[in-house]
C-alpha positions as CSV (number, residue, x, y, z in Angstrom):
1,X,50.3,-4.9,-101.5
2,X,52.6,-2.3,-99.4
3,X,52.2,-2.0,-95.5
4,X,52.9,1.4,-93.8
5,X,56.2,2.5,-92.3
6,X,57.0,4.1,-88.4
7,X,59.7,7.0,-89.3
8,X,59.6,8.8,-85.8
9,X,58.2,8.2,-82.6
10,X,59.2,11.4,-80.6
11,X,59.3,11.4,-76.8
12,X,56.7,14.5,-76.6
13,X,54.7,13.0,-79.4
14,X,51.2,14.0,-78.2
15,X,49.0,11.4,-76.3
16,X,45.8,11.7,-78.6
17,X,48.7,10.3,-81.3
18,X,48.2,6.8,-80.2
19,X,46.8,4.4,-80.6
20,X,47.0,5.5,-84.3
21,X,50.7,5.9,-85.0
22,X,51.3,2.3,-83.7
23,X,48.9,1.0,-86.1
24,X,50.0,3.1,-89.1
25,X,53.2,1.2,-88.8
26,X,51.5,-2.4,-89.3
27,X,48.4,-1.0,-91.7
28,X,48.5,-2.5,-95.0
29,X,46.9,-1.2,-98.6
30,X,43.3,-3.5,-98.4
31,X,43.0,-1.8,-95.3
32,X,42.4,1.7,-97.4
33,X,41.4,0.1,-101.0
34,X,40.7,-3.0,-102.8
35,X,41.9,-0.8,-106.2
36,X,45.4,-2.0,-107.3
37,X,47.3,-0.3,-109.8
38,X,47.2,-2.7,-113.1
39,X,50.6,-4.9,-113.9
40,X,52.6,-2.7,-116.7
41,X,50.2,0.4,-116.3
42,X,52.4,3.8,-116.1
43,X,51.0,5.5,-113.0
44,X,52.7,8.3,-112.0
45,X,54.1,8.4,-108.4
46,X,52.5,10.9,-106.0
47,X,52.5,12.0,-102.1
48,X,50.1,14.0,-100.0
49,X,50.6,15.0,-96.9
50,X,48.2,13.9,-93.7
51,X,49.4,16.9,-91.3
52,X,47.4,16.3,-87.8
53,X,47.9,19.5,-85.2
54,X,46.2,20.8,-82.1
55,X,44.6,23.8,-81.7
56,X,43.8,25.5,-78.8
57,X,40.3,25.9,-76.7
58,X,38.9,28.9,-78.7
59,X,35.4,30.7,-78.7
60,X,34.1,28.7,-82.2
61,X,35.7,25.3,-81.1
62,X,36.7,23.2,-78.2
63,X,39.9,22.6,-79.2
64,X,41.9,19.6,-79.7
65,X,43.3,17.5,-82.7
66,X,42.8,18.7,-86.8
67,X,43.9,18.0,-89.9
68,X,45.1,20.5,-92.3
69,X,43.0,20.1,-96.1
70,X,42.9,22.7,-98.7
71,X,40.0,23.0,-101.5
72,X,41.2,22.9,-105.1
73,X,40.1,25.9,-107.0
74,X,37.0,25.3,-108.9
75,X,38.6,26.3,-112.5
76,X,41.0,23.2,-112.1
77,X,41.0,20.6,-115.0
78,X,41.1,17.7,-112.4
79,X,39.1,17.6,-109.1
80,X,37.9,21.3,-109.8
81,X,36.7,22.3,-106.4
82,X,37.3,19.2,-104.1
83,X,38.6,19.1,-100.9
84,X,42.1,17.3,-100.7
85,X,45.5,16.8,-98.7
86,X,48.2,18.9,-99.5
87,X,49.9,16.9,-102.0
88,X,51.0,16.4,-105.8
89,X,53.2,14.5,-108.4
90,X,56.6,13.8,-107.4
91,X,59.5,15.7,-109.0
92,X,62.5,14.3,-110.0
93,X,64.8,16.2,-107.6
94,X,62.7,15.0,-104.6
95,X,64.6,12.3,-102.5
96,X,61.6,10.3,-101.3
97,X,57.5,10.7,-100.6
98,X,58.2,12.8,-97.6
99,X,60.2,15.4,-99.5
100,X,57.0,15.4,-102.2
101,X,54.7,16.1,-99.4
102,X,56.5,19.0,-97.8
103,X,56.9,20.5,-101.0
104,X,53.8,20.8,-102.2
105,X,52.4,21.8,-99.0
106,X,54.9,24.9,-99.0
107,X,53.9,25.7,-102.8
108,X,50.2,24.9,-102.6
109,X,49.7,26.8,-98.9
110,X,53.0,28.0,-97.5
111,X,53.3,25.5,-94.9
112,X,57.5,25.6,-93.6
113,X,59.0,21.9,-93.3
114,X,60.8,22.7,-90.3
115,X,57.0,22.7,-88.6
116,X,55.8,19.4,-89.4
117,X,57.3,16.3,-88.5
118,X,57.1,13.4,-90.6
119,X,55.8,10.0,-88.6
120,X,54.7,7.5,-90.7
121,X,54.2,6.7,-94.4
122,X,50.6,4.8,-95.1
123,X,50.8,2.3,-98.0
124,X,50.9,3.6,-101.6
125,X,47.0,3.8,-103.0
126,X,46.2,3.5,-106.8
127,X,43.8,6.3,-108.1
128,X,42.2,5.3,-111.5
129,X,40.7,8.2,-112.5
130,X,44.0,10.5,-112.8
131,X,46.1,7.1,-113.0
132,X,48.5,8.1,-109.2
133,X,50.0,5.8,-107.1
134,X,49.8,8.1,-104.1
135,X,51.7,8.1,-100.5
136,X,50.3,9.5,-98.2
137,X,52.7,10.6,-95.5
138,X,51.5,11.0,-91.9
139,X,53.2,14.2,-90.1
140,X,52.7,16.1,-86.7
141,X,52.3,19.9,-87.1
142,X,54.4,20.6,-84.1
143,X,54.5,24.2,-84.4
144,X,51.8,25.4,-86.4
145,X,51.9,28.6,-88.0
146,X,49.3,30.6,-90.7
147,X,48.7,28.7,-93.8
148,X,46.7,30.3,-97.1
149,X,46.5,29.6,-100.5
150,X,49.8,30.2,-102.4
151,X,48.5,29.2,-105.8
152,X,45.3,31.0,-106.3
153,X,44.7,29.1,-109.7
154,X,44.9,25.8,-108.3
155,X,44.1,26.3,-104.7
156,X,41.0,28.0,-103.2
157,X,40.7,27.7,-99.7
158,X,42.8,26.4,-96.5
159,X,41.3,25.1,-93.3
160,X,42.2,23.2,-90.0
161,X,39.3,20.7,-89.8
162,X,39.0,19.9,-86.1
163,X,38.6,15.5,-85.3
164,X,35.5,16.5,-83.3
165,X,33.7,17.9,-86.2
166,X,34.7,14.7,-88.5
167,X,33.9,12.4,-85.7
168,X,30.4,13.5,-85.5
169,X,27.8,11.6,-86.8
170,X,26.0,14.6,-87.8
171,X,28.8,15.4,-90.4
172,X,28.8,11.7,-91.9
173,X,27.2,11.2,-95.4
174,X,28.2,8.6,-98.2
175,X,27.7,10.0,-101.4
176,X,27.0,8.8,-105.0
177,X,28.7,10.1,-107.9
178,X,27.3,10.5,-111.0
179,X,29.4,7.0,-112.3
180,X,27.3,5.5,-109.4
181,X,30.1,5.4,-107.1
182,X,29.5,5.6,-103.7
183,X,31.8,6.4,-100.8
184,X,32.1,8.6,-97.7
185,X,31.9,11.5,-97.0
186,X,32.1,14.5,-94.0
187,X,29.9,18.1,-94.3
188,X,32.2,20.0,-92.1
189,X,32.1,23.7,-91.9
190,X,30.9,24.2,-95.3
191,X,32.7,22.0,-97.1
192,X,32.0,18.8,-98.8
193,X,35.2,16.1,-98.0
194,X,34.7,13.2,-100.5
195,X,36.2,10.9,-102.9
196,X,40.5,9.6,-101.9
197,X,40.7,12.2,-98.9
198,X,37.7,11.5,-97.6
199,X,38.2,7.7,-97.5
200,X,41.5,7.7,-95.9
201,X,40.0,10.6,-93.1
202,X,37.6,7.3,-92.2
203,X,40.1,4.7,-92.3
204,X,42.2,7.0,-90.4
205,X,39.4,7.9,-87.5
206,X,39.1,4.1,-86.9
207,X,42.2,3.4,-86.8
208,X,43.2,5.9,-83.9
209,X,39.9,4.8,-82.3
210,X,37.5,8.3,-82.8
211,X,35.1,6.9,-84.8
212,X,31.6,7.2,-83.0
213,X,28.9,5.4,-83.9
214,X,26.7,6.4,-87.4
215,X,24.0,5.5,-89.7
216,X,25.6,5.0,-92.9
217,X,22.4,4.5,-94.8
218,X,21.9,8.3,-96.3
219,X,23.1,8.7,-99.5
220,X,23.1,12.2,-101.3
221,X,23.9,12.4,-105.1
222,X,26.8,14.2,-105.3
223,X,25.9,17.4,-107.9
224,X,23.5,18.3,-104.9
225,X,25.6,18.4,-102.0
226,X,28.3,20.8,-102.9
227,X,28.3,23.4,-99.5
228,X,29.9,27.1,-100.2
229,X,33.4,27.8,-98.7
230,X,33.1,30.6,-96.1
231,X,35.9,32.7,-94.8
232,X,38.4,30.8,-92.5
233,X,37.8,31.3,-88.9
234,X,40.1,32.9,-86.8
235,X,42.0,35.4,-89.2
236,X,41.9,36.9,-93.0
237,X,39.4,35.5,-96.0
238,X,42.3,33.1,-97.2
239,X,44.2,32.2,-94.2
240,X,44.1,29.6,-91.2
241,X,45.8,30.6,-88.2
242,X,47.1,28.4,-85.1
């Protein structure tokens, strides 16, 4: 079991922050999953980034928190076409989870460090299927900038996915997957969040308090509830703007 761990608490941290930085400091790794990684298996370490911003009132949206995700590009050998954090293996030049994180959200989208500070990091979570022991690392976007896929083979789409819309009951779905897994899941502006990212987007909404009451009885098999990707609001095909 590993517990999560402050890194930051800045002055002009904003107020929608809280209540869930405090808790990401005390959360620990059944609060996520009851998967652990098996004694003397070789699971290779990983970090993705959970980047949280605000974005202004606008015409399409009212405004207030997001969360950066990309959508893996459909010709990808592993989670062809799922929604994920920006995130990946860890190299052996990178000094800790935090320095994984950045990276791969400036080679997968273009995302500059220097923009995104680094709060907390959530416990470490075991995925069986590709056999990571992922980090995810908590960061504010404190001066967001245009983001778009970097690496067209392995990336598809970007998008800032506001709390509102993941919040809404409307959006919330479990699905099953063909193994008969079943877990949650959001139907936000065309795309289909599921599987790891998905289930830390729910822990996450309950822990900073914006969950809102849903019905967690529909279940939709998981071949037929892929949604299309449309062109990111707010700016070119392939990029997300402030």
């Amino acid at each position: 079991m590993s517990r999560g761990v402050l890194l930051d608490r800045p002055a002009d941290l904003p107020s929608w922050f809280e209540p869930l930085l405090t808790r990401a400091g005390r959360c620990r790794t059944e609060d996520f999953s009851t998967l652990r990684q098996p004694a003397g298996s070789n699971g290779r370490s990983s970090a993705v980034l959970v980047l949280l911003g605000e974005s202004p009132p606008a015409a399409d949206t009212p405004g207030g928190p997001d969360l950066l995700v990309l959508q893996r590009a459909a010709t990808m050998r592993n989670h062809a076409g799922q929604p994920a954090f920006p995130g990946g293996a860890t190299d052996p030049e990178d000094a800790d989870a935090v320095a994984t994180a950045l990276r791969e959200a400036d080679e997968e989208v273009g995302l500059v460090a220097a923009s995104a500070e680094p709060l907390a990091l959530l416990p470490e979570l075991w995925i069986p299927v590709s056999r990571f022991s992922v980090t995810p690392v908590l960061a504010w976007w404190r001066q967001p900038h245009p983001v778009r896929p970097r690496q067209v083979t392995e990336v598809a789409h970007v998008a800032r996915l506001p709390i509102s819309e993941l919040a809404d009951p409307a959006n919330r779905i479990r699905v099953r997957h063909p193994s008969g897994w079943i877990g949650p899941a959001f139907q936000v502006r065309g795309m289909l969040v599921w599987g790891f990212t998905a289930g830390v987007i729910s822990v996450l909404l309950d822990m900073a308090g914006w969950t809102r009451p849903w019905e967690p009885g529909r279940v939709v098999e998981l071949p037929d509830a892929a949604a299309p990707v449309p062109a990111a609001r707010g700016g070119a095909p392939d990029e997300v703007v402030p």
